[in-house]
DRENDO-1510 file (C-alpha; in Angstrom, 1 decimal, always signed):
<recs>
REC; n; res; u; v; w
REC; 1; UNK; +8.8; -31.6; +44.8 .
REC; 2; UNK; +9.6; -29.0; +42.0 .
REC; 3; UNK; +12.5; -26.8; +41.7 .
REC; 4; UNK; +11.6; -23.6; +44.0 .
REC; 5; UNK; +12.6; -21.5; +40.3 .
REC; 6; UNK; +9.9; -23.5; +38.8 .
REC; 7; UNK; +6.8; -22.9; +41.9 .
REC; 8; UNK; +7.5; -19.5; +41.8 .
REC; 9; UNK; +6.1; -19.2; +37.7 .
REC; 10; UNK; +3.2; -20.5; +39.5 .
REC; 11; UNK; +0.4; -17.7; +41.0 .
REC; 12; UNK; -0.7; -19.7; +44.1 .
REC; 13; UNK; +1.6; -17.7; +46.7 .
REC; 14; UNK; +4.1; -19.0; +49.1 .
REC; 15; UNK; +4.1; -19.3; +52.9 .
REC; 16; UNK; +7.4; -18.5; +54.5 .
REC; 17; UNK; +8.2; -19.9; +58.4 .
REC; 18; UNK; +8.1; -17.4; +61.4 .
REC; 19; UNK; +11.1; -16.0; +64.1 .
REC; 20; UNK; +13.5; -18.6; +64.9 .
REC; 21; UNK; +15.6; -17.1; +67.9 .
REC; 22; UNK; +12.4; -15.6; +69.4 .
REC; 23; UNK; +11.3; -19.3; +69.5 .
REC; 24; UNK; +14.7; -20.5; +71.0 .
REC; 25; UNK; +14.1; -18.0; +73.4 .
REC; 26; UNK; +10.5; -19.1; +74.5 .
REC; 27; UNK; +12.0; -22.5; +74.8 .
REC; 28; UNK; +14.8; -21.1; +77.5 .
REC; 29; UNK; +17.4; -21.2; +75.3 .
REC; 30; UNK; +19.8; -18.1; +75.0 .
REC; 31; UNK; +23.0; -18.4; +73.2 .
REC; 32; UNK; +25.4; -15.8; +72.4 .
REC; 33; UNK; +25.2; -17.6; +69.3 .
REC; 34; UNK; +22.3; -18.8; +68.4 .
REC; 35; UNK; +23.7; -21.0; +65.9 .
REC; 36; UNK; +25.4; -23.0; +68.4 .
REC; 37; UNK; +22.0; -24.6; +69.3 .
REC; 38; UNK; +23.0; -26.8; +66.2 .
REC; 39; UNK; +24.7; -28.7; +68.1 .
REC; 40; UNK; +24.0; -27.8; +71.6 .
REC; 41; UNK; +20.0; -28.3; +71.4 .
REC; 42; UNK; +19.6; -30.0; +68.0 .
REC; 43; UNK; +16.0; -31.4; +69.2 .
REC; 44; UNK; +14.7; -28.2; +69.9 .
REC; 45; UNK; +16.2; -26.6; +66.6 .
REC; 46; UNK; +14.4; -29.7; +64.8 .
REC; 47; UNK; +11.2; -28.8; +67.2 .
REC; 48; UNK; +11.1; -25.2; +65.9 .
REC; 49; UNK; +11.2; -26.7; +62.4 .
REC; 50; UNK; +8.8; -29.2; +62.0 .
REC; 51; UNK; +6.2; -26.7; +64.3 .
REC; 52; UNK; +6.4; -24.1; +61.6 .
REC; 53; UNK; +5.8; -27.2; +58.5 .
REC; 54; UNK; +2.8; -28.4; +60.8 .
REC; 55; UNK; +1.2; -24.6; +60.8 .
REC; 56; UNK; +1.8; -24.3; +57.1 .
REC; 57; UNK; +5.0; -22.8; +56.2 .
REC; 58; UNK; +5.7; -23.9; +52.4 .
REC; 59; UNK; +9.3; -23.4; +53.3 .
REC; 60; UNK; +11.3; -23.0; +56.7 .
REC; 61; UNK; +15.3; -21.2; +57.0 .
REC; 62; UNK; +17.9; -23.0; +58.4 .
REC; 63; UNK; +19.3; -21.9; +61.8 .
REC; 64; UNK; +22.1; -19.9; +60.4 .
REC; 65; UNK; +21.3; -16.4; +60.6 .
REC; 66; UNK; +24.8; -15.6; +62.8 .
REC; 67; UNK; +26.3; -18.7; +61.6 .
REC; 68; UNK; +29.8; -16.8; +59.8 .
REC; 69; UNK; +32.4; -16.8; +60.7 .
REC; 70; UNK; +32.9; -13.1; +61.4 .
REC; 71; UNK; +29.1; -13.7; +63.9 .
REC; 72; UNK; +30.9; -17.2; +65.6 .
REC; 73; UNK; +34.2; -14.9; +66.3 .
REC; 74; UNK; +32.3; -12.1; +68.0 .
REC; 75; UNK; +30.6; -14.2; +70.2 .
REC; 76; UNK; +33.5; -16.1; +71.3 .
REC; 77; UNK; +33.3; -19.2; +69.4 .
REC; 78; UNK; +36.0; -20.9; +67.2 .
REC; 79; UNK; +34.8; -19.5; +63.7 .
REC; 80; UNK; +36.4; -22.5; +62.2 .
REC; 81; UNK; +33.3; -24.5; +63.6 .
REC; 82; UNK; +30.9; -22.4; +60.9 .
REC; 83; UNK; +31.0; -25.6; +58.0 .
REC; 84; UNK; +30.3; -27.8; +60.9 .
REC; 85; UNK; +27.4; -25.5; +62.4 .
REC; 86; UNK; +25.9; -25.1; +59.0 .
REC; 87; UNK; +25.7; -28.5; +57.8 .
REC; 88; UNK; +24.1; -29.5; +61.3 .
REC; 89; UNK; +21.7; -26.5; +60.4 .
REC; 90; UNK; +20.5; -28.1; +57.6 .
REC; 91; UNK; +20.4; -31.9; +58.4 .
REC; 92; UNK; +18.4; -30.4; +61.2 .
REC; 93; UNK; +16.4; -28.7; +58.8 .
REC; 94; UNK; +15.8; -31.5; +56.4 .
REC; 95; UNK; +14.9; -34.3; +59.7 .
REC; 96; UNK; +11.8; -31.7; +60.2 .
REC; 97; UNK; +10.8; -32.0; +56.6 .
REC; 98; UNK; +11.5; -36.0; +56.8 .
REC; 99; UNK; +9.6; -36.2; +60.4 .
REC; 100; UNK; +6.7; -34.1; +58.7 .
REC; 101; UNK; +6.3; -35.8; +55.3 .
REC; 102; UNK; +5.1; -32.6; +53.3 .
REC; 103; UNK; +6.8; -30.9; +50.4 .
REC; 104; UNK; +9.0; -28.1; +52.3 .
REC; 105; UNK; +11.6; -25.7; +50.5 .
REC; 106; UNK; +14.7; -25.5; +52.9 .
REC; 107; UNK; +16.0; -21.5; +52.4 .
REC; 108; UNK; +19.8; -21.4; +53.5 .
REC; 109; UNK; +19.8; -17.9; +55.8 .
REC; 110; UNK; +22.7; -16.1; +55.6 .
REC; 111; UNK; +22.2; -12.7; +58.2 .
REC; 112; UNK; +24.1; -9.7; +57.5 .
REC; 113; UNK; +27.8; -9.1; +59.0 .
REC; 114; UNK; +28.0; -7.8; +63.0 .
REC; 115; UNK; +28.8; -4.1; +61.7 .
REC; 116; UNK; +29.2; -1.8; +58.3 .
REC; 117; UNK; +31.3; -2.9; +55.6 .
REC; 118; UNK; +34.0; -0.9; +54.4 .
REC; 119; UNK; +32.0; +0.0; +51.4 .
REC; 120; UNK; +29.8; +1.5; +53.8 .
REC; 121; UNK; +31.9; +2.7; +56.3 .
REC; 122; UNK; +34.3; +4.1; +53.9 .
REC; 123; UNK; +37.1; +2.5; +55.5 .
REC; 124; UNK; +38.1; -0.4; +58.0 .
REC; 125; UNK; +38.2; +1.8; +61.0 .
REC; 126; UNK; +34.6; +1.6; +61.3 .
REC; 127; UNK; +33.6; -1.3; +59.0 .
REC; 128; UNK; +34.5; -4.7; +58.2 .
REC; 129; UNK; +36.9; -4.9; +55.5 .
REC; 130; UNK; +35.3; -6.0; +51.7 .
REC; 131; UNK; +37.2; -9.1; +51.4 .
REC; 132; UNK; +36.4; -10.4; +54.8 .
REC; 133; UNK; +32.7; -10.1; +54.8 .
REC; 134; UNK; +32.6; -11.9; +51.3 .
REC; 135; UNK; +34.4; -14.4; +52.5 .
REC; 136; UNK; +32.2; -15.3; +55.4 .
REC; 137; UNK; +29.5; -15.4; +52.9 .
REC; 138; UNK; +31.5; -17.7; +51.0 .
REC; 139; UNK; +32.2; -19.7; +53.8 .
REC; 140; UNK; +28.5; -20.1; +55.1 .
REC; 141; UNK; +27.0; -20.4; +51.8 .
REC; 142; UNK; +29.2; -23.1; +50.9 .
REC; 143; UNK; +28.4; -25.2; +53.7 .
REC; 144; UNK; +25.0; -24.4; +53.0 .
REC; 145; UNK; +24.5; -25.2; +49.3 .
REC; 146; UNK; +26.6; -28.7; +50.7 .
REC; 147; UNK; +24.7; -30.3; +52.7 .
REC; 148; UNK; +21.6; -29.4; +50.1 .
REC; 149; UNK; +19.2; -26.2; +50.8 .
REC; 150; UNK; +16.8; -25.4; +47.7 .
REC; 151; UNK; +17.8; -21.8; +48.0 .
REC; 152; UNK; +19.5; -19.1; +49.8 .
REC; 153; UNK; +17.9; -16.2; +51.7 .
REC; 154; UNK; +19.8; -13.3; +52.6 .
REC; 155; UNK; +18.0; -11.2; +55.2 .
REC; 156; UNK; +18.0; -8.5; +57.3 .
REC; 157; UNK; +20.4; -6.2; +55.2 .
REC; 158; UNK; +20.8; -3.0; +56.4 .
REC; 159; UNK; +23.9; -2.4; +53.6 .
REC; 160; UNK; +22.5; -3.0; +50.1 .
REC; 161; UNK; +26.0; -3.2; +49.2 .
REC; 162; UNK; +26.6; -5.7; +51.4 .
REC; 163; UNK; +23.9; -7.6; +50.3 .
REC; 164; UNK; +25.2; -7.1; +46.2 .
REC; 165; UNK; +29.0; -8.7; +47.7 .
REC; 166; UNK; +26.2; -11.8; +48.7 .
REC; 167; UNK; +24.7; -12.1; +46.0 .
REC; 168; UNK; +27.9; -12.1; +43.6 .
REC; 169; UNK; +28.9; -15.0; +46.4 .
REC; 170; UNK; +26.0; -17.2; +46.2 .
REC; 171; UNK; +24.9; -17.1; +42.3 .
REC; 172; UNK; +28.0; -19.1; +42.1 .
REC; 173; UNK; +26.3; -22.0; +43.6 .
REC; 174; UNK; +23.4; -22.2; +40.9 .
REC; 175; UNK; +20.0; -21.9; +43.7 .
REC; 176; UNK; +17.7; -19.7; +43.9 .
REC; 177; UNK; +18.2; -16.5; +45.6 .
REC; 178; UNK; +15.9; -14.1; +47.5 .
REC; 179; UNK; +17.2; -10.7; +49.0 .
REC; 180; UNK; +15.5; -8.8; +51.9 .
REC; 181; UNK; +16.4; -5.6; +53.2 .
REC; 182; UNK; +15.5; -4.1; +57.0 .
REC; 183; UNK; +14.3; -1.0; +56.7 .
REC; 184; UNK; +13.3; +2.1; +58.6 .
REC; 185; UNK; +10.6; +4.5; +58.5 .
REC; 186; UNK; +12.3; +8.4; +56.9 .
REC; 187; UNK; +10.3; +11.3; +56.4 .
REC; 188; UNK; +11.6; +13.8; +53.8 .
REC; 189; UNK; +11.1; +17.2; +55.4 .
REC; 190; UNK; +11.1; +18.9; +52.3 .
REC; 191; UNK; +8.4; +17.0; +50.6 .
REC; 192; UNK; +6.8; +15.2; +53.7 .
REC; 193; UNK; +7.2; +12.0; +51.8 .
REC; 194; UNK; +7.6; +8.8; +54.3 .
REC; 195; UNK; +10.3; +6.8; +52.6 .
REC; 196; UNK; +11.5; +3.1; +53.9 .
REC; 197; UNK; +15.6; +3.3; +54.2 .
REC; 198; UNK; +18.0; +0.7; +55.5 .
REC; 199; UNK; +20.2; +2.2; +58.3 .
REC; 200; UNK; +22.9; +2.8; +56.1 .
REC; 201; UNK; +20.4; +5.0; +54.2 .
REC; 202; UNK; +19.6; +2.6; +51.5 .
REC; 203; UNK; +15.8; +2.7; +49.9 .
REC; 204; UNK; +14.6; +0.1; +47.5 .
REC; 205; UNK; +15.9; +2.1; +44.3 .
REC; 206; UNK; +19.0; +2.3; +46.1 .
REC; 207; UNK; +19.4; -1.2; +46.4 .
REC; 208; UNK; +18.3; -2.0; +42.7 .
REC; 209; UNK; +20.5; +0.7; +41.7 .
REC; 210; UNK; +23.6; -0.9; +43.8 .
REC; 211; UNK; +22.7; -4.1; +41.9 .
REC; 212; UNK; +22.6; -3.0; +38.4 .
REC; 213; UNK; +25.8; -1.0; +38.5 .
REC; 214; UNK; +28.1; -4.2; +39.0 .
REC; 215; UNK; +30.2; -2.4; +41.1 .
REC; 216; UNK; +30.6; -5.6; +43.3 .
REC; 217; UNK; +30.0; -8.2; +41.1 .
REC; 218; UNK; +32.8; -7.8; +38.2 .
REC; 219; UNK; +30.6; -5.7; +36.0 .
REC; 220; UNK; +27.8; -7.8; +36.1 .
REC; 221; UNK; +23.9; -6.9; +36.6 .
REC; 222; UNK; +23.2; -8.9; +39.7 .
REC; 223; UNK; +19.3; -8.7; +39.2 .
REC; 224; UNK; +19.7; -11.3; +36.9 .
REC; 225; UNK; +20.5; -13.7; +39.3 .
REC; 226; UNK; +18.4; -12.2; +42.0 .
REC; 227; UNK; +14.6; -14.4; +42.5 .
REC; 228; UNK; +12.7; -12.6; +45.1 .
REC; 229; UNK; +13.3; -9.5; +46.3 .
REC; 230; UNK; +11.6; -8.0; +49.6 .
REC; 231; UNK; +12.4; -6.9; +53.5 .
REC; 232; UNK; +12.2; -8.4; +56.7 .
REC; 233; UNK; +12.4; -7.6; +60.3 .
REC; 234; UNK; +11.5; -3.5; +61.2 .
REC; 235; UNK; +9.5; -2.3; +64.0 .
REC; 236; UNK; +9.0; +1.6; +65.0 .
REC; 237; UNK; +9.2; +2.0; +68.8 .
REC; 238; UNK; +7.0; +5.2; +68.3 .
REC; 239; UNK; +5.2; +4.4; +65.5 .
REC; 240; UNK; +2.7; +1.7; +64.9 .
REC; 241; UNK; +1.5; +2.3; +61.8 .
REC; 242; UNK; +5.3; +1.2; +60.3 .
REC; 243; UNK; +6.0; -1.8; +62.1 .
REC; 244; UNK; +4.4; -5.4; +61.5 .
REC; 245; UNK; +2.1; -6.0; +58.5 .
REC; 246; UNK; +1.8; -2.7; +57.7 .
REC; 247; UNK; +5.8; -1.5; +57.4 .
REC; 248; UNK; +5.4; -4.8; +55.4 .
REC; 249; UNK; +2.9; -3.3; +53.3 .
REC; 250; UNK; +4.2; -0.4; +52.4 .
REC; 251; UNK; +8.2; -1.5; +52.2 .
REC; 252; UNK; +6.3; -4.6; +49.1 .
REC; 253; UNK; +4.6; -1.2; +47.7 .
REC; 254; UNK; +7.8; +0.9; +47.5 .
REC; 255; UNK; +9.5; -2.2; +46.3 .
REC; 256; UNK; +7.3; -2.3; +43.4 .
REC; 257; UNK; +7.2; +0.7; +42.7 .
REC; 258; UNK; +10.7; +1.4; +42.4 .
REC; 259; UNK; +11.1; -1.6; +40.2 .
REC; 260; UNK; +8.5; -0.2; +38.2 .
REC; 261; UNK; +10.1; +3.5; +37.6 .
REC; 262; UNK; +13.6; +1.4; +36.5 .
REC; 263; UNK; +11.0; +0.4; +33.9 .
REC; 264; UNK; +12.3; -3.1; +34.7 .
REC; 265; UNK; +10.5; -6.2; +34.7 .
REC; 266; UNK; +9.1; -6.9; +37.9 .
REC; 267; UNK; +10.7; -9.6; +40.2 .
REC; 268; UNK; +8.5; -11.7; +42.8 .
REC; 269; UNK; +8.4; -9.7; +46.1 .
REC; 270; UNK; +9.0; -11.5; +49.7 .
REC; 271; UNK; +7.9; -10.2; +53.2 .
REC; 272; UNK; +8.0; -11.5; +56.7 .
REC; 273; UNK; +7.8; -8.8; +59.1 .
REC; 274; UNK; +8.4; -8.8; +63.2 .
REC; 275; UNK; +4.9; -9.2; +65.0 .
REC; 276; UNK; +5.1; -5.6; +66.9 .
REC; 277; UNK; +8.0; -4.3; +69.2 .
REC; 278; UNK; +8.7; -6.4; +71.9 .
REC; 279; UNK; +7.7; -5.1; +75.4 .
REC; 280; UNK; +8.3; -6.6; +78.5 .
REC; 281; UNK; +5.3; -8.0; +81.4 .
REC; 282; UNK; +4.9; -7.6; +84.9 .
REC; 283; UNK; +7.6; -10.8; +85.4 .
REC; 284; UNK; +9.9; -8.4; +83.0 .
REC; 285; UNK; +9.4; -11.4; +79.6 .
REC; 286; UNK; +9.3; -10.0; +76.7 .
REC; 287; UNK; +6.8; -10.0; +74.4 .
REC; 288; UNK; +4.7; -9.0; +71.1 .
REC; 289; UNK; +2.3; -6.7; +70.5 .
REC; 290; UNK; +0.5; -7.9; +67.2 .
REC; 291; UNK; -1.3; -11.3; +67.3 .
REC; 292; UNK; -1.7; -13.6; +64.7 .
REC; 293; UNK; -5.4; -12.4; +64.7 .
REC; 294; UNK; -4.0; -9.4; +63.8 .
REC; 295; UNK; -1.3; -10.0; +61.8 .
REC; 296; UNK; -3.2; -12.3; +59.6 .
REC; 297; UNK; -5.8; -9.5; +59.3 .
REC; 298; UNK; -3.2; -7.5; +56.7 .
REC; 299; UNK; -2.6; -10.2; +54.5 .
REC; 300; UNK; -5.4; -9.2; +51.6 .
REC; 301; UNK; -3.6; -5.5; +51.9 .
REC; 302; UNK; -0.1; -7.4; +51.1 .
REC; 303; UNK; -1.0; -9.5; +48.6 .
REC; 304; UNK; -2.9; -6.9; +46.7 .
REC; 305; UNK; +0.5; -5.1; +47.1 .
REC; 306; UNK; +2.1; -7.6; +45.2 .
REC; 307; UNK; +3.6; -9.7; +47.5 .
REC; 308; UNK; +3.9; -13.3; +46.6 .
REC; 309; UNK; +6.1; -15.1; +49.1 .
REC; 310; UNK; +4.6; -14.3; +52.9 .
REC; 311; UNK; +6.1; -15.0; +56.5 .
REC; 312; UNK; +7.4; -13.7; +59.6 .
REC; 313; UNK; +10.8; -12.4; +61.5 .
REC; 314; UNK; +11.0; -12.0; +65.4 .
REC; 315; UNK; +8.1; -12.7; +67.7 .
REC; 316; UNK; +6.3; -14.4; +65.0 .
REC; 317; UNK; +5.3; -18.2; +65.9 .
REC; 318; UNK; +3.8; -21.2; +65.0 .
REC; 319; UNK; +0.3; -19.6; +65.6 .
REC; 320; UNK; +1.0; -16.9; +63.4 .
REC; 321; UNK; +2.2; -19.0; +60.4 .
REC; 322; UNK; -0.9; -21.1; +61.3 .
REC; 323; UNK; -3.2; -18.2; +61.0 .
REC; 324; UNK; -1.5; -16.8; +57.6 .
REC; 325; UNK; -2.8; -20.0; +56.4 .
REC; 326; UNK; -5.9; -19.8; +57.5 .
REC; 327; UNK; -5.9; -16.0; +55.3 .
REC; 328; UNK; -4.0; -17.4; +52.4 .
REC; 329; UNK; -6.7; -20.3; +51.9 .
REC; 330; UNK; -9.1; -17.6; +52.7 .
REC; 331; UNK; -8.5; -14.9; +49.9 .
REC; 332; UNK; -8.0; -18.0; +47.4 .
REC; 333; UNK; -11.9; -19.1; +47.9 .
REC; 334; UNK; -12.7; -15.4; +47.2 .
REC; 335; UNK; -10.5; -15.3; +44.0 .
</recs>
């Protein structure tokens, strides 16, 4: 298998895996942890895996979303145990890959901290404090890039500074690295423009703005060492139109877009949106509202965006990875 820097010079785009803790949950597994099903459900994690590679996925993320130690703390666990989590994460990870003898990228998933940072919070009365929440980066990507992931993803950033204090952390470990940012649907009342921002307030510009200054990185431009850029996650309660495939459309498009008014060269775009907002039945299980029919239905609309490196976040399954395989195959006949 080639390096991941050297498939992504290649046009032929790349399927991502689908929600991980969604699936724990459909299993009957709820944590307050979900990393802890390293250890405590390590067939099922290994299950979740290999069911993603047979649908498709080109590459799957290891189960270490909440796997810092600031996550393993708030939930009660000995934070100590994140090394041990992690590197169970990925030999979990790579026994899928092994078990399913295809070519499969391992992305090393390192979530955002449980609260604002102090750069965002302005001090540590609200937020966590700099130098902690880089070293729990440190910490989890360590393990990571140790027991052997092809690259990191950091996902689901609601800070972009955070995200930059990730970045400086990982590029130290010479892999890949893809950033995605949650975002929310804003409308400017004075223009009436709908623009995507993280709940800290951060758009796409902000975020390639917050890179480029150095400000958290000793001065140094951190798109440089910065793959794939893109958001993950979101979902409207009121508004359909921004939540799935189509927040995912139009977060790739704003991405671009700002890229493109930094007059910058353009960075390969990543995208795995939630399927829906969850609702609950008659028997009060939750659910999602948009199908892999459905979902899969967008993916000309994405591509054509720009986006290059396709999956899914919560509620997302098997099926769904399945059926963006179906439409990836699909639009490459017709290209």
């Amino acid at each position: 298998m080639i390096p991941l820097s050297e498939r992504l010079r290649q046009p032929k785009p790349l399927l991502f895996d689908g929600g991980f803790g969604s699936q724990l949950f459909a299993r009957g597994i709820e944590l307050p942890n979900s990393c802890v099903a390293n250890e405590l459900h390590p067939e099922d994690v290994i299950g979740i895996h290999s069911a993603y590679i047979e649908a498709g996925a080109d590459a799957i993320g290891t189960n270490t979303f909440v796997g810092s130690t600031l996550h393993l703390k708030m939930a009660g666990k000995d934070p100590t145990g994140c090394d041990r989590l992690a590197r169970a994460a990925v030999e979990h990870a790579k026994a899928a890959v092994e078990r399913s003898e295809k070519e499969t990228y391992i992305a090393g998933s390192l979530g955002p901290s449980p609260g604002a940072i102090e750069a965002d919070s302005g001090d540590t009365s609200f937020g966590i404090a700099n130098h902690l929440a880089r070293e729990a980066h440190r910490r989890l990507a360590g393990a990571l890039a140790e027991g052997g992931v092809d690259f990191f993803c950091i996902e689901t950033m609601f800070s972009a500074r955070e995200a930059a204090v990730a970045v400086d952390v990982v590029r130290r470990f010479g892999l890949p690295v893809a950033v995605n940012l949650t975002y929310k649907y804003t409308l400017d009342r004075n223009s009436g423009k709908v623009t995507y921002r993280t709940d800290w307030g951060h758009s796409a510009l902000d975020l390639l703005e917050v890179f480029s200054s150095g400000e958290y990185s000793g001065g140094d431009n951190l798109l440089e060492h910065v793959d794939l850029l893109g958001l993950n996650c979101g979902a409207e309660p009121r508004r359909e139109e921004h939540t799935g495939m189509p927040y995912a459309i139009q977060g790739v498009r704003e991405l671009r877009e700002a890229m493109a008014s930094r007059g910058m060269e353009p960075k390969r775009m990543m995208a795995y949106p939630n399927a829906g907002m969850p609702q609950l039945d008659d028997q009060l299980r939750s659910y999602y509202t948009q199908t892999p029919e459905e979902m899969a239905g967008h993916l000309p609309g994405l591509l054509k965006e720009g986006a290059y490196f396709i999956g899914g976040c919560c509620g997302t399954t098997p099926a769904h990875i399945q059926a963006f395989r179906s439409a990836l195959e699909a639009s490459e006949q017709t290209n």
